[in-house]
PDB file of N, CA, C and O in Angstrom:
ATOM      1  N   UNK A   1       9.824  -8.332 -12.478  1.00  0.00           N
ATOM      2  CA  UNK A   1      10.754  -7.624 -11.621  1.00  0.00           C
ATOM      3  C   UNK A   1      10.115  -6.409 -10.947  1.00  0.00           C
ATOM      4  O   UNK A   1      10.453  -5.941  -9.860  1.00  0.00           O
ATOM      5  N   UNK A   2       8.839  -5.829 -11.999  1.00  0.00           N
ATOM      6  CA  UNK A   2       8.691  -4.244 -10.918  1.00  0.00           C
ATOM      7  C   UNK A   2       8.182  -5.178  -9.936  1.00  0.00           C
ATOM      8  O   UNK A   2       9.105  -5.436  -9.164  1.00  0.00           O
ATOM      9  N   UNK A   3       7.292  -5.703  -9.668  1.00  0.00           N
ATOM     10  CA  UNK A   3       6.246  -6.295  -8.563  1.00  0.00           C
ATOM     11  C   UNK A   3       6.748  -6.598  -7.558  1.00  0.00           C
ATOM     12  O   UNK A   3       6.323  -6.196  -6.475  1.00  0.00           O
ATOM     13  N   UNK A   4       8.044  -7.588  -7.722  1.00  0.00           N
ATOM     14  CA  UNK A   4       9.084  -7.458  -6.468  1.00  0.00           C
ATOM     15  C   UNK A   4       9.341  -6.213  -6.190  1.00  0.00           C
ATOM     16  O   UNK A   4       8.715  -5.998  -5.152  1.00  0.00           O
ATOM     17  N   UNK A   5       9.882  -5.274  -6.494  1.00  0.00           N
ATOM     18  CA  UNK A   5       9.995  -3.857  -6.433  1.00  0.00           C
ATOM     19  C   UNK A   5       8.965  -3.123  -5.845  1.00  0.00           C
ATOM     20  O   UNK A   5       9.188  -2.335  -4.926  1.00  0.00           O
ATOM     21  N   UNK A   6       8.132  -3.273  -6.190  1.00  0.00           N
ATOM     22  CA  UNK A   6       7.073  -2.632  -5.588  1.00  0.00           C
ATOM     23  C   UNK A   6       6.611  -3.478  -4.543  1.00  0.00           C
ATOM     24  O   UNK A   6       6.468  -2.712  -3.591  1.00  0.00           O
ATOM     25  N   UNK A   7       6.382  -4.312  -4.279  1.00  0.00           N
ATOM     26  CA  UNK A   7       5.964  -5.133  -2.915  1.00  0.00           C
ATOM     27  C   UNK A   7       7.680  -4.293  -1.845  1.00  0.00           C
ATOM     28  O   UNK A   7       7.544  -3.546  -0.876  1.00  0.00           O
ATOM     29  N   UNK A   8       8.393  -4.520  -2.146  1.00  0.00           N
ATOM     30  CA  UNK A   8       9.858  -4.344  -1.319  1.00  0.00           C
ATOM     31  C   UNK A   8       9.760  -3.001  -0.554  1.00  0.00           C
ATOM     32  O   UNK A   8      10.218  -2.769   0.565  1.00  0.00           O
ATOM     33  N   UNK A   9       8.957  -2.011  -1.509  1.00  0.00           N
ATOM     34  CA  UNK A   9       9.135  -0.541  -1.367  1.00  0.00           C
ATOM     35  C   UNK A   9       7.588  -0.531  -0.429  1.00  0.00           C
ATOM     36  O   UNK A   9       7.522  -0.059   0.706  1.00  0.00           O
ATOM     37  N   UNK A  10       6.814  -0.937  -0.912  1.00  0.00           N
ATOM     38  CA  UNK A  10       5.732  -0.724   0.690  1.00  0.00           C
ATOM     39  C   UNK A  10       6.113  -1.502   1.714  1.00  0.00           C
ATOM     40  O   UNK A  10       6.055  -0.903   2.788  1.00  0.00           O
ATOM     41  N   UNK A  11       6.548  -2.820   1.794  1.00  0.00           N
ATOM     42  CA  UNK A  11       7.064  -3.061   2.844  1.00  0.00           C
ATOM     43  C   UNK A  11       8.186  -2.689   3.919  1.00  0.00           C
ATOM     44  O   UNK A  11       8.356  -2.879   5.123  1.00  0.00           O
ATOM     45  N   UNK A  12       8.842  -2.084   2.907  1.00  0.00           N
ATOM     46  CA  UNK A  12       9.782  -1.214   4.042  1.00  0.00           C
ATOM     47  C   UNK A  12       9.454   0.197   4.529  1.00  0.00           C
ATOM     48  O   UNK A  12       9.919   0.593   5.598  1.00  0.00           O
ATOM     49  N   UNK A  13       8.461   1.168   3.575  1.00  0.00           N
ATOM     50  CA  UNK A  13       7.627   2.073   4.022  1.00  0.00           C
ATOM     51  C   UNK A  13       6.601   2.058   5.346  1.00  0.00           C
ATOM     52  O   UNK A  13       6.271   2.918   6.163  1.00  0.00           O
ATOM     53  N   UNK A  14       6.245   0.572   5.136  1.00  0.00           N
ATOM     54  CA  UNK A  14       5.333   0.340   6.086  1.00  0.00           C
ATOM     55  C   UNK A  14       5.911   0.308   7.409  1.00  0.00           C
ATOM     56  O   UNK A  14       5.441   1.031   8.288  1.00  0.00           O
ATOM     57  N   UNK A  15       6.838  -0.424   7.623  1.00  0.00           N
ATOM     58  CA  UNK A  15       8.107  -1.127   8.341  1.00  0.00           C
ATOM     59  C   UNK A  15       8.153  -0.019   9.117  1.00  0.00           C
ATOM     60  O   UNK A  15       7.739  -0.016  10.276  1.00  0.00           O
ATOM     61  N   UNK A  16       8.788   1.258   8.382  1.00  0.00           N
ATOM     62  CA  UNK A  16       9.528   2.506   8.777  1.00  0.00           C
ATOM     63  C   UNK A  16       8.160   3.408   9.685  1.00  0.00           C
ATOM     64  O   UNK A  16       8.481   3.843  10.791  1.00  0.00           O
ATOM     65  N   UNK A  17       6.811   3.644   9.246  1.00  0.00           N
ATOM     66  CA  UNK A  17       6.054   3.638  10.112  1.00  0.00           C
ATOM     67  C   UNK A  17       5.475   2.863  11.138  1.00  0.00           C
ATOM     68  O   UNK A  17       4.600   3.336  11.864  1.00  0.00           O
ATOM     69  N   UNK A  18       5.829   1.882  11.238  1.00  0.00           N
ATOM     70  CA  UNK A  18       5.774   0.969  12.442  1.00  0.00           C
ATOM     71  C   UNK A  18       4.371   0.408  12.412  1.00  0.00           C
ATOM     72  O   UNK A  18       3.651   0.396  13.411  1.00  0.00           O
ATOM     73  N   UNK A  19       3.971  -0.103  11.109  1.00  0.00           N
ATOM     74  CA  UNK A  19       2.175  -0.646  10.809  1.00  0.00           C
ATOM     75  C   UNK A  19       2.826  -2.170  10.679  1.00  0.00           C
ATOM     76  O   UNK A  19       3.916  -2.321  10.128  1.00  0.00           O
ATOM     77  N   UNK A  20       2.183  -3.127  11.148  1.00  0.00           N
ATOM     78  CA  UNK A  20       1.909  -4.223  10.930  1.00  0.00           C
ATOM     79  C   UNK A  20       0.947  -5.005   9.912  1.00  0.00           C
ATOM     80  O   UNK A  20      -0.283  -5.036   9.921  1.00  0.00           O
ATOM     81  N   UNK A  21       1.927  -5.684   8.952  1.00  0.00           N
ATOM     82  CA  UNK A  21       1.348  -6.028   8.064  1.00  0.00           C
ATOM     83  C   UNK A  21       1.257  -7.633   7.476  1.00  0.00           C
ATOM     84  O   UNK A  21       1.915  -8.583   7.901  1.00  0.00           O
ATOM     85  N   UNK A  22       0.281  -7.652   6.410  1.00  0.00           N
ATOM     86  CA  UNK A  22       0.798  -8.833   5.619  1.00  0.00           C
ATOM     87  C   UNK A  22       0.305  -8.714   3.737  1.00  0.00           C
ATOM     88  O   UNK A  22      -0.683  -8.671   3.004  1.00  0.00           O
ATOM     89  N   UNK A  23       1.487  -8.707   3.717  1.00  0.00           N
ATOM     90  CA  UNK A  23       1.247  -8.819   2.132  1.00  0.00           C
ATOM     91  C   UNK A  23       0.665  -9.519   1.505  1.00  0.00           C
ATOM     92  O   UNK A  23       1.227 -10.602   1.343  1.00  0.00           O
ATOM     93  N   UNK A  24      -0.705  -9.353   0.819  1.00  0.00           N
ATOM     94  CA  UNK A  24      -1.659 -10.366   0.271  1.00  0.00           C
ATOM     95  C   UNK A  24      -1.114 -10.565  -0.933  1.00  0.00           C
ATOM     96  O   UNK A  24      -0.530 -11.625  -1.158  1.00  0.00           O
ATOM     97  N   UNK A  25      -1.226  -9.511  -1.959  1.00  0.00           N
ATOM     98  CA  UNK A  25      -0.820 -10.085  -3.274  1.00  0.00           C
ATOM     99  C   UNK A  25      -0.271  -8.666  -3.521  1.00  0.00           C
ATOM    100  O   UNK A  25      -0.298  -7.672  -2.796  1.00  0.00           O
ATOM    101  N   UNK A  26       0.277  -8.874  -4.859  1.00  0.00           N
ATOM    102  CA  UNK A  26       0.473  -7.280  -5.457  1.00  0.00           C
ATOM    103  C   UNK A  26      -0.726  -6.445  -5.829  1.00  0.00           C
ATOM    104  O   UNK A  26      -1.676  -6.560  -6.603  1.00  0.00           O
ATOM    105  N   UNK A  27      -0.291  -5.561  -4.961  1.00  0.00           N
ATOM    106  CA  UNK A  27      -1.408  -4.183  -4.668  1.00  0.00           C
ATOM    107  C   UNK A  27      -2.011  -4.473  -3.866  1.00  0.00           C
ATOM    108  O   UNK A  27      -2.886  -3.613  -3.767  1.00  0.00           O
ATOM    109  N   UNK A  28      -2.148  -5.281  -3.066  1.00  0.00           N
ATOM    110  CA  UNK A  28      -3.233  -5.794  -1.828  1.00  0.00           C
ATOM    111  C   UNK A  28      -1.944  -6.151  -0.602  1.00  0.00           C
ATOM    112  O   UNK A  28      -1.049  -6.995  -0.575  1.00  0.00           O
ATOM    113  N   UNK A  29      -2.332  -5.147   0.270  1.00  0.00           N
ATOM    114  CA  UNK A  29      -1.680  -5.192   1.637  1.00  0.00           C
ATOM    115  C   UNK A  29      -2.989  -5.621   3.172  1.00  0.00           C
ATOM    116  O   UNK A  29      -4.077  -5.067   3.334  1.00  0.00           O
ATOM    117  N   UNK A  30      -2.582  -6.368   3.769  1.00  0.00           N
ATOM    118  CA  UNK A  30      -3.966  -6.174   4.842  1.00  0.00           C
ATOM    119  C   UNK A  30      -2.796  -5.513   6.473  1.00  0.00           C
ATOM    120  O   UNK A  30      -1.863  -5.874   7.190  1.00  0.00           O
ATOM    121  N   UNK A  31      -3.646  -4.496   6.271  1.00  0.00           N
ATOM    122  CA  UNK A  31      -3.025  -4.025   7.966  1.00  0.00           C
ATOM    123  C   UNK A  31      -3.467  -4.718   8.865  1.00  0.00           C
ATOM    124  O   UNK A  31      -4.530  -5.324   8.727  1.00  0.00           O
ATOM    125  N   UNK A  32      -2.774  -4.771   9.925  1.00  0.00           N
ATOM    126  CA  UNK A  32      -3.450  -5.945  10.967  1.00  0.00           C
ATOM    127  C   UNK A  32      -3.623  -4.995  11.881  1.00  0.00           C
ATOM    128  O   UNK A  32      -3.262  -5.634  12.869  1.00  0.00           O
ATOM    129  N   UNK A  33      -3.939  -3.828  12.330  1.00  0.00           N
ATOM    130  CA  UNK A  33      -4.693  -3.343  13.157  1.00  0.00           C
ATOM    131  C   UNK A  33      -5.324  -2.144  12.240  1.00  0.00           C
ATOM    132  O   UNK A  33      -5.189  -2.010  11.024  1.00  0.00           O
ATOM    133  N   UNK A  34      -6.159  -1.180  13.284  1.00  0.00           N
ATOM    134  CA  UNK A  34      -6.700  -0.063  12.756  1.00  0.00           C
ATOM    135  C   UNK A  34      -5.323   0.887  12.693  1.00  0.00           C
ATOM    136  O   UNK A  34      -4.345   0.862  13.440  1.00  0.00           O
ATOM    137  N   UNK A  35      -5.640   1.852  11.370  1.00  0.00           N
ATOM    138  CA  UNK A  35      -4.692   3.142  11.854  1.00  0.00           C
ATOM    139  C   UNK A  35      -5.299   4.335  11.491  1.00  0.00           C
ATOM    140  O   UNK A  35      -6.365   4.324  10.876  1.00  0.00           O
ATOM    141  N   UNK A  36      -4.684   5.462  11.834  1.00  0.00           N
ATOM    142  CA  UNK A  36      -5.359   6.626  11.691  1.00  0.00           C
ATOM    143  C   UNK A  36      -5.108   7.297  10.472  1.00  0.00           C
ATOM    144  O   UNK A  36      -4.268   6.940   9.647  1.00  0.00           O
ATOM    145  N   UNK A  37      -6.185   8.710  10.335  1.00  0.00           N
ATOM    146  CA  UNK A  37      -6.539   9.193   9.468  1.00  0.00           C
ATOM    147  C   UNK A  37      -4.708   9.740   9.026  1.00  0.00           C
ATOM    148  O   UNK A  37      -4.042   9.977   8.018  1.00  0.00           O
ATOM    149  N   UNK A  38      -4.556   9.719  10.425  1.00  0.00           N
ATOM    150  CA  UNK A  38      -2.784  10.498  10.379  1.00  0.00           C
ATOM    151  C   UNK A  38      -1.853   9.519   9.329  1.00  0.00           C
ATOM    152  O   UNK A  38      -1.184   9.734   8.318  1.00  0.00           O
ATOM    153  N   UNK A  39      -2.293   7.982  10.386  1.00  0.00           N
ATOM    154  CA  UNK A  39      -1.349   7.220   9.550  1.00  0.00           C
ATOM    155  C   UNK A  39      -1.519   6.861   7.928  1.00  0.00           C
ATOM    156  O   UNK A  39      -0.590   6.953   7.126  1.00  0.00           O
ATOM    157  N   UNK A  40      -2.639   6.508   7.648  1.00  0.00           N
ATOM    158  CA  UNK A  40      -2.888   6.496   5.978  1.00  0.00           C
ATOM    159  C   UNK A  40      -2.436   7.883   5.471  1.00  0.00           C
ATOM    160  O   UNK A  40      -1.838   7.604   4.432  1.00  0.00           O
ATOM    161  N   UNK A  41      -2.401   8.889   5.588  1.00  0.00           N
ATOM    162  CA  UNK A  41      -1.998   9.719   4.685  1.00  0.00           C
ATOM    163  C   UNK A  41      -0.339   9.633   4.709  1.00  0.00           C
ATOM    164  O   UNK A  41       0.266   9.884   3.666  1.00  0.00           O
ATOM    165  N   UNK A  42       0.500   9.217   6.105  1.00  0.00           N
ATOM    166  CA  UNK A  42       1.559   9.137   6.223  1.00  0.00           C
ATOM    167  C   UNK A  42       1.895   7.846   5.097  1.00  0.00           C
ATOM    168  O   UNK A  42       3.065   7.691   4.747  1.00  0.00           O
ATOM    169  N   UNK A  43       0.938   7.038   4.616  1.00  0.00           N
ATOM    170  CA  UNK A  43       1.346   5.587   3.818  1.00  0.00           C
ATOM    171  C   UNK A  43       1.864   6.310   2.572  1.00  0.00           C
ATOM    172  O   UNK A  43       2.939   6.329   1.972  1.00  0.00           O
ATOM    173  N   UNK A  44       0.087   7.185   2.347  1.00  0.00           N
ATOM    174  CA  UNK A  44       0.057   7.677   1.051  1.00  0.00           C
ATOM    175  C   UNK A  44       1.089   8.470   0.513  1.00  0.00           C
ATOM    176  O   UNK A  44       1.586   8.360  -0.607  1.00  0.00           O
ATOM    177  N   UNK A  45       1.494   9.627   1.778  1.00  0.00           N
ATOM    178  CA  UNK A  45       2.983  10.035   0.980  1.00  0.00           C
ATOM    179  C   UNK A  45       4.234   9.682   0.720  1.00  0.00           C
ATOM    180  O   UNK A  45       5.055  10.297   0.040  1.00  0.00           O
ATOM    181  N   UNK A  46       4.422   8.141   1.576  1.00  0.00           N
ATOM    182  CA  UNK A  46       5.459   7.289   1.431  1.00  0.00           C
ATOM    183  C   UNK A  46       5.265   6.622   0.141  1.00  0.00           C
ATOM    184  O   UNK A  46       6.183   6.410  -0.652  1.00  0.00           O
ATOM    185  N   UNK A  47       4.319   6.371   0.000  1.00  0.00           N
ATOM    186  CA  UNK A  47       4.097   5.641  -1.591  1.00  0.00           C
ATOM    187  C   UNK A  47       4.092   6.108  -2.843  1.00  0.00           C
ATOM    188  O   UNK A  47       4.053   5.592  -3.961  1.00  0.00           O
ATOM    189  N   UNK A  48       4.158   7.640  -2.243  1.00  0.00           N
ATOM    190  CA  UNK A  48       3.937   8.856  -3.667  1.00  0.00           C
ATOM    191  C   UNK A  48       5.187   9.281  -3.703  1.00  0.00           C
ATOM    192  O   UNK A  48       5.407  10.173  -4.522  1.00  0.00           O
ATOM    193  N   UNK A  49       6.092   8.902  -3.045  1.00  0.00           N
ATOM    194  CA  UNK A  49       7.249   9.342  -2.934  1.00  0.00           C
ATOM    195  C   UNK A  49       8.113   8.471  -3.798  1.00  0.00           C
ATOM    196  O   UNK A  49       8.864   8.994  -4.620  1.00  0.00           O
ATOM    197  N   UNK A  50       8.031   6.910  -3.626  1.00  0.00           N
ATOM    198  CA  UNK A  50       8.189   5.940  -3.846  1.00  0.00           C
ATOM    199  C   UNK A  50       7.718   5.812  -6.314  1.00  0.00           C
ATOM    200  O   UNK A  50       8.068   5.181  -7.311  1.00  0.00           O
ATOM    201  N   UNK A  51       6.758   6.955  -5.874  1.00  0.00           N
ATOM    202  CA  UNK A  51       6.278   6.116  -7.508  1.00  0.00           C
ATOM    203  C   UNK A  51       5.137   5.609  -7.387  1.00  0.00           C
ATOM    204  O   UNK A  51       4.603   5.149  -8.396  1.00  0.00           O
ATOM    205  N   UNK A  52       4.510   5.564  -6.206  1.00  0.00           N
ATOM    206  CA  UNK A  52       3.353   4.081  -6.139  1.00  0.00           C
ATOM    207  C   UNK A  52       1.949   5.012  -5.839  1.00  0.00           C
ATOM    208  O   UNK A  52       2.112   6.222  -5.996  1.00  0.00           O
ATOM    209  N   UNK A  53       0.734   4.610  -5.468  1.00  0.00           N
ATOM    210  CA  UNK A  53      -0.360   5.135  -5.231  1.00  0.00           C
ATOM    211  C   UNK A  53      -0.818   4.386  -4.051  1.00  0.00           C
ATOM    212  O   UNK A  53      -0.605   3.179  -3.941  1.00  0.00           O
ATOM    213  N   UNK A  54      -1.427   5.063  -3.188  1.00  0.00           N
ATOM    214  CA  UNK A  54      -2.405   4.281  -2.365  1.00  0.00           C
ATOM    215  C   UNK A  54      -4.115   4.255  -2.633  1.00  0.00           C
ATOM    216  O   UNK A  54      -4.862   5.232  -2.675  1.00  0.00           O
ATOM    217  N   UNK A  55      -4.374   3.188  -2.755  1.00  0.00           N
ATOM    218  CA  UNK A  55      -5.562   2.713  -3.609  1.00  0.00           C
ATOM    219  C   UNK A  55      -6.787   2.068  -2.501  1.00  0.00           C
ATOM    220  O   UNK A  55      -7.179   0.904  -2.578  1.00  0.00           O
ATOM    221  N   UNK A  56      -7.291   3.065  -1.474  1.00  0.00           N
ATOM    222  CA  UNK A  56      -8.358   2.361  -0.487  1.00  0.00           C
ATOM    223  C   UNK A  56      -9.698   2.898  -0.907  1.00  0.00           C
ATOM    224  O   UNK A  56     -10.324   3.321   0.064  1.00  0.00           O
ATOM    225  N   UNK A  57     -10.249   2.998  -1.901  1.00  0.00           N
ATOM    226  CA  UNK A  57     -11.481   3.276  -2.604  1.00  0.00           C
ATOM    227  C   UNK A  57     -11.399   2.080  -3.279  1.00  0.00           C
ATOM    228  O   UNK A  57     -10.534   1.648  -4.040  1.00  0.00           O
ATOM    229  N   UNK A  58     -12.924   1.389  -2.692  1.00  0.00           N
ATOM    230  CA  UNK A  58     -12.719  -0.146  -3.348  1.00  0.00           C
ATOM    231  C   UNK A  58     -13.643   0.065  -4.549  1.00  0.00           C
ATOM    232  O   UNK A  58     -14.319  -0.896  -4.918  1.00  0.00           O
ATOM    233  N   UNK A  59     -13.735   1.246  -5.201  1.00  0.00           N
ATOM    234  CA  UNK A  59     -14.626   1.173  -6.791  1.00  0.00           C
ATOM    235  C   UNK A  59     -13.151   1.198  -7.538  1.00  0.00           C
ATOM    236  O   UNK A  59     -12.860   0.426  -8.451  1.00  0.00           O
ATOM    237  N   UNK A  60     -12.136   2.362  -6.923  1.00  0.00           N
ATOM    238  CA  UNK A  60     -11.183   2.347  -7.576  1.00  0.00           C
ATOM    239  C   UNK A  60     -10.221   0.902  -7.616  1.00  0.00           C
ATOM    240  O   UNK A  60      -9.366   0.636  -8.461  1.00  0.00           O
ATOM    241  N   UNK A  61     -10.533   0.270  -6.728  1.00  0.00           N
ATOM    242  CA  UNK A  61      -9.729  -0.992  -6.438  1.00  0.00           C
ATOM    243  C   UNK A  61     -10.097  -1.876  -7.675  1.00  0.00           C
ATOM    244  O   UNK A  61      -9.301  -2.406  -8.451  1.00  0.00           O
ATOM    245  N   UNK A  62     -11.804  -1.941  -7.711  1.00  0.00           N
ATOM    246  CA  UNK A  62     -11.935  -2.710  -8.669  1.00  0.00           C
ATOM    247  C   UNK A  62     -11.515  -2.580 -10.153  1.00  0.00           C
ATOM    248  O   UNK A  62     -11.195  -3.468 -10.943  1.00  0.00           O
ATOM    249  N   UNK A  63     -11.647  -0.472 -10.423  1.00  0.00           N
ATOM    250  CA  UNK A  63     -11.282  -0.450 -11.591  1.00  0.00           C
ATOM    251  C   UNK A  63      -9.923  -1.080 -12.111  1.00  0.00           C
ATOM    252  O   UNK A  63      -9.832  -1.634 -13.207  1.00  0.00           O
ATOM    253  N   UNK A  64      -8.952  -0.951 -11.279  1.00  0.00           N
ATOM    254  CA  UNK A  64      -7.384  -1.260 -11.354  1.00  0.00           C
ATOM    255  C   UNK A  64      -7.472  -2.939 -11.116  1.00  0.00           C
ATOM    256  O   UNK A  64      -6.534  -3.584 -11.584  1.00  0.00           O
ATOM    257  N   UNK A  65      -8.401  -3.579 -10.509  1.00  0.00           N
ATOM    258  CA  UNK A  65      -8.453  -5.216 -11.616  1.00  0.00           C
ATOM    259  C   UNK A  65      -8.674  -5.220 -12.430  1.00  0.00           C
ATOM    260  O   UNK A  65      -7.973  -5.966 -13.113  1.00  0.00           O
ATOM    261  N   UNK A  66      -9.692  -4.528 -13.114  1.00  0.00           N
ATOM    262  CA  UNK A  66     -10.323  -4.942 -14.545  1.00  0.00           C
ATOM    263  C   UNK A  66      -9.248  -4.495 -15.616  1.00  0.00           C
ATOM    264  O   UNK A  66      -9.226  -4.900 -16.779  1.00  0.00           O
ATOM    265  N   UNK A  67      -8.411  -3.654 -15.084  1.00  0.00           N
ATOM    266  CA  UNK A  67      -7.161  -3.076 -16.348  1.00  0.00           C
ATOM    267  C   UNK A  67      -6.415  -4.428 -16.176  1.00  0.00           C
ATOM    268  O   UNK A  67      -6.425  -5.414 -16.912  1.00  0.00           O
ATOM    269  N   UNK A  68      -5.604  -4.151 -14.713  1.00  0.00           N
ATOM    270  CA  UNK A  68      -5.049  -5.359 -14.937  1.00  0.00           C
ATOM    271  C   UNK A  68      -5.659  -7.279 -15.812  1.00  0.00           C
ATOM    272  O   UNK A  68      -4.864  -8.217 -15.858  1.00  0.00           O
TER     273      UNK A  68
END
């Protein structure tokens, strides 16, 4: 149940900033264009708001597979 939850809550975050997306898996979003330094931090505080983290450091990406 969180995972639905959490997929629901970036997608409508995303939505609400007007980024185009596609949901790969849980925790993996692919933007379909470039965005700015403006817009990622605008993700990041939608997601921190939310409960969630934004995770675009791919050492950190990997660490958060290996837990999972």
């Amino acid at each position: 149940m969180v995972s639905i939850r959490c997929k629901n809550v970036v997608r409508e975050e995303l939505k609400k900033l007007g980024i185009h997306f596609i949901i790969v898996d849980m925790g993996v979003v692919d933007i379909m264009e470039n965005i700015t330094d403006e817009q990622r931090e605008q993700i990041r505080i939608a997601l921190l708001r939310s409960g969630l983290e934004l995770m675009d450091d791919k050492n950190a990406l990997l660490i958060e597979k290996i837990k999972i």
